[in-house]
C-alpha positions as CSV (number, residue, x, y, z in Angstrom):
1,X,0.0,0.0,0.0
2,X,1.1,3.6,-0.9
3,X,0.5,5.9,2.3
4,X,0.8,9.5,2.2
5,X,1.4,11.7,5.0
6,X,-2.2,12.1,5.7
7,X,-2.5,8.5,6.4
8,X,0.3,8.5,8.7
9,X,-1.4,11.3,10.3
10,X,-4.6,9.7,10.9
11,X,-3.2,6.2,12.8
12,X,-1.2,9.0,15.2
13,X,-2.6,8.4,18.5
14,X,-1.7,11.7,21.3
15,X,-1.0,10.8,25.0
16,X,0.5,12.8,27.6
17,X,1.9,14.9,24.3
18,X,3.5,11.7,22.4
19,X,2.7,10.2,19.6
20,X,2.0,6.4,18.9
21,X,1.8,4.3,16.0
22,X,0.0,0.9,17.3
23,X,-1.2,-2.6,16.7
24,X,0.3,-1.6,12.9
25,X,2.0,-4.0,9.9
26,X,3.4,-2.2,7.2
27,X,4.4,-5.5,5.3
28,X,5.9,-4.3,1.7
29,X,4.3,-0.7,2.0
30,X,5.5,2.3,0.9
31,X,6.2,5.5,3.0
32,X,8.8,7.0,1.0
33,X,9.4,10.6,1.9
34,X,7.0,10.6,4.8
35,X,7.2,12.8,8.2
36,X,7.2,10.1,10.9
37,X,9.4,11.9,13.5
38,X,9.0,11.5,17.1
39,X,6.5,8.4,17.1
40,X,6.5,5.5,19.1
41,X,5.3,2.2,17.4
42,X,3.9,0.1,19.8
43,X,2.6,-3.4,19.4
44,X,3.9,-2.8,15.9
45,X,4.8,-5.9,13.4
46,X,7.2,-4.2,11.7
47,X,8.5,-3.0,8.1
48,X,9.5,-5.9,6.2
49,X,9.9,-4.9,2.8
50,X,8.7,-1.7,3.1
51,X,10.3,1.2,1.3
52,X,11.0,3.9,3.7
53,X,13.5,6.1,1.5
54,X,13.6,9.3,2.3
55,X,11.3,8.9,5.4
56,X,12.0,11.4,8.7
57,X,11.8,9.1,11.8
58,X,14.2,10.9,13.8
59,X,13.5,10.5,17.1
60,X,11.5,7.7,16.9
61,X,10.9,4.5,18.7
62,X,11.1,1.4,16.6
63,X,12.8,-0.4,19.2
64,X,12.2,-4.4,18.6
65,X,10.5,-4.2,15.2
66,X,11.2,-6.5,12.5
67,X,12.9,-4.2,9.4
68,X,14.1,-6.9,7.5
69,X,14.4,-6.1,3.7
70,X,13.5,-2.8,4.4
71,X,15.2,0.4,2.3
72,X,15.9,3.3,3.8
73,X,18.0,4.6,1.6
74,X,18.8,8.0,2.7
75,X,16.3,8.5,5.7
76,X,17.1,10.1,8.7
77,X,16.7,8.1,12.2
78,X,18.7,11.1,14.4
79,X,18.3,10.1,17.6
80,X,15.7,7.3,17.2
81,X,15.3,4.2,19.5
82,X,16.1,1.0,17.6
83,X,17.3,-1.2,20.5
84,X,16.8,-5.2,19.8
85,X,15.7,-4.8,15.8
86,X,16.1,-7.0,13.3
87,X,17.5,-6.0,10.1
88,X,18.4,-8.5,7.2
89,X,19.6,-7.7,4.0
90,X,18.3,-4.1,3.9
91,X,19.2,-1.3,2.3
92,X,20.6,1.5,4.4
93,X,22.7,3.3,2.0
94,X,23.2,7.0,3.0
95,X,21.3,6.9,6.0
96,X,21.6,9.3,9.0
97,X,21.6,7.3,12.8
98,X,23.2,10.0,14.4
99,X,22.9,9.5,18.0
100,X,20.5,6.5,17.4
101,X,20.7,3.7,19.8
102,X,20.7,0.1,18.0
103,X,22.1,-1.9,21.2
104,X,21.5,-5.1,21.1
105,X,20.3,-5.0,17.2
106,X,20.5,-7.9,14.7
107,X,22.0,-5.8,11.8
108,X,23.1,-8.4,9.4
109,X,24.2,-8.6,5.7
110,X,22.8,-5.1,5.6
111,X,24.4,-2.1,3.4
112,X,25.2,0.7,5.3
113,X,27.4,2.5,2.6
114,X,27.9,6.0,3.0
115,X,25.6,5.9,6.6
116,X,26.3,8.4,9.2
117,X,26.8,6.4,12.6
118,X,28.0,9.6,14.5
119,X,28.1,9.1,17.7
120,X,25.6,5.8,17.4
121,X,25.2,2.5,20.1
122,X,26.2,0.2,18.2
123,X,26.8,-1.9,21.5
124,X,26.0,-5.7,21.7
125,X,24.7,-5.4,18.0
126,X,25.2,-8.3,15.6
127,X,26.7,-6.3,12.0
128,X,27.6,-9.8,10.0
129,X,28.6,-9.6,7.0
130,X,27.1,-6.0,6.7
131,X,28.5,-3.1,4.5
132,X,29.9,-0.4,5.9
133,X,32.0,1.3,3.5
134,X,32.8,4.6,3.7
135,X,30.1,5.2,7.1
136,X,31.3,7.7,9.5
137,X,32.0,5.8,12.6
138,X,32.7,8.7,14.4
139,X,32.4,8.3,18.1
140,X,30.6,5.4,17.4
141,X,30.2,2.2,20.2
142,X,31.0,-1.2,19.1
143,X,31.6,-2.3,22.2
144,X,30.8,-6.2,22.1
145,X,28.9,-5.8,19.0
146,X,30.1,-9.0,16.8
147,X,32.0,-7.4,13.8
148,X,32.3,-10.7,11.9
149,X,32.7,-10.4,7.8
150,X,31.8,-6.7,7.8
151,X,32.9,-4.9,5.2
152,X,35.0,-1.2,6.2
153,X,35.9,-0.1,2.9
154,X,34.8,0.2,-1.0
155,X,37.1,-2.5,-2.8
């Protein structure tokens, strides 16, 4: 399905001023260039498949959603919540995670070329056999993440 913002609009739910997203699937959907910042998705399924590029979610919570084969190619996710995830083969080419938290994530087989990990929790996180060429690790925590087969710079 093909949301626009409108859409989004109408499943956003207010409480105590933020802003949920629940009980939602968005299964092979398009949100491409959609305004989803700041919104908690709760009791969500996840995005598999779903083409996000160009979506806003910074400062959202997608923490423990299932993104596999998800693109978001050249979204923003500044600040957003994505502890535990799972994200398989996806396309995260020239995304921004600034100051996102993916502790714990399963991040694997995943492009990540040209991503901005500034300052991003990368701790715990599984990033097998994921690409990572020319990403700015700036500042970035690996600490215990499992770095196995990944991929630093363009061959």
């Amino acid at each position: 399905m093909k949301y626009t913002q409108e859409m989004i609009d109408n499943l956003i739910v207010i409480e105590d001023d933020k802003k949920y997203i629940r009980n939602q699937d968005f299964f092979m959907d398009d949100l491409t260039n959609l305004n989803m910042e700041n919104i908690i998705f709760q009791n969500c399924v996840g995005f598999v498949c779903a083409d996000l590029t160009g979506a806003n979610l910074n400062g959202s919570d997608l923490s423990g959603l299932n993104l596999n084969s998800v693109i978001l190619k050249d979204a923003t996710l500044i600040g957003a919540n994505l502890r535990g995830i799972n994200i398989y083969h996806a396309n995260l080419i020239n995304v921004n995670l600034q100051n996102a938290d993916l502790s714990g994530a399963i991040v694997i087989n995943t492009k990540l070329i040209n991503a901005d990990l500034t300052n991003t929790n990368l701790s715990y996180a599984n990033l097998s056999n994921s690409n990572l060429s020319d990403a700015d690790i700036t500042d970035t925590n690996f600490t215990n993440a499992n770095l196995t087969g990944v991929i630093w710079e363009t061959e």
